[in-house]
N, C-alpha and C positions, 0 to 999 in steps of 0.2 A: 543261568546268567550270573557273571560273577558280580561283586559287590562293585567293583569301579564301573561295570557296566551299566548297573541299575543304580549308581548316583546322574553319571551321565545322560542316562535319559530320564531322568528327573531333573534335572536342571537344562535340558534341552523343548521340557515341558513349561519349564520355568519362564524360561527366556519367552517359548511361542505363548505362552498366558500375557507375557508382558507387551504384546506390539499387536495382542487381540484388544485390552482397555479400552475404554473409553473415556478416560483422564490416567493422566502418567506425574508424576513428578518430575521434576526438571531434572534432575542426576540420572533418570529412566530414561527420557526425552533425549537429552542427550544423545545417549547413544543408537536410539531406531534414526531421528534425524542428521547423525553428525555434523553438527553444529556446535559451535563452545556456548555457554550457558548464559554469555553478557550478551552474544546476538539473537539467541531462541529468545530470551524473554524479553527484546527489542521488539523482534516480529512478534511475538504471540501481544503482547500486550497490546502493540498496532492494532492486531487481527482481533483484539475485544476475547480471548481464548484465552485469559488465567481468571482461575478460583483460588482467592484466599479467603483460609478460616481458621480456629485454632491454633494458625502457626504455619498450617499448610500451607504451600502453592502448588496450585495443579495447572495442568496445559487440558484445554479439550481437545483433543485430536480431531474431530472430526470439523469447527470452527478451523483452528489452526490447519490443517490439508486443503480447505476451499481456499484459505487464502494464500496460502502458497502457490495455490493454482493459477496465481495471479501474473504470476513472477515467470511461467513456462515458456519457452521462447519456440512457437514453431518448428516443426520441419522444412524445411526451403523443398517446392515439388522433386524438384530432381535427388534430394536427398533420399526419400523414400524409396523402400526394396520392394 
């Protein structure tokens, strides 16, 4: 394996460690939810799902994904395969 191969899948390990968490930072957040960071911490702070501490703000993902579940708008019957 050459050396750009095994950066890449290191940083391909990188990334799937980062959308396994179970708190993310918002610049993290960001990007598994694509959403800009003045409406993630709109909703999450709704949803009671930020931790701050030393400086930190973290998202809980798992708080933060119930309530987004909030928001899912049905399949209409005839939609469905």
């Amino acid at each position: 394996m050459s050396e750009e191969q095994r950066y890449a899948t290191a940083q391909a390990k990188e990334k799937a460690e980062m959308y396994r968490r179970k708190f993310l930072r918002f610049q993290d957040a960001e990007l598994v939810y694509s959403i800009r960071r003045r409406k993630l911490m709109e909703l999450a702070e709704r949803a009671g799902a930020v931790y701050r501490f030393d400086g930190y703000v973290l998202l809980d993902r798992e708080i933060f994904e119930a309530y987004l579940e909030n928001f899912r708008v049905p399949a209409e019957e005839g939609d469905r395969a």
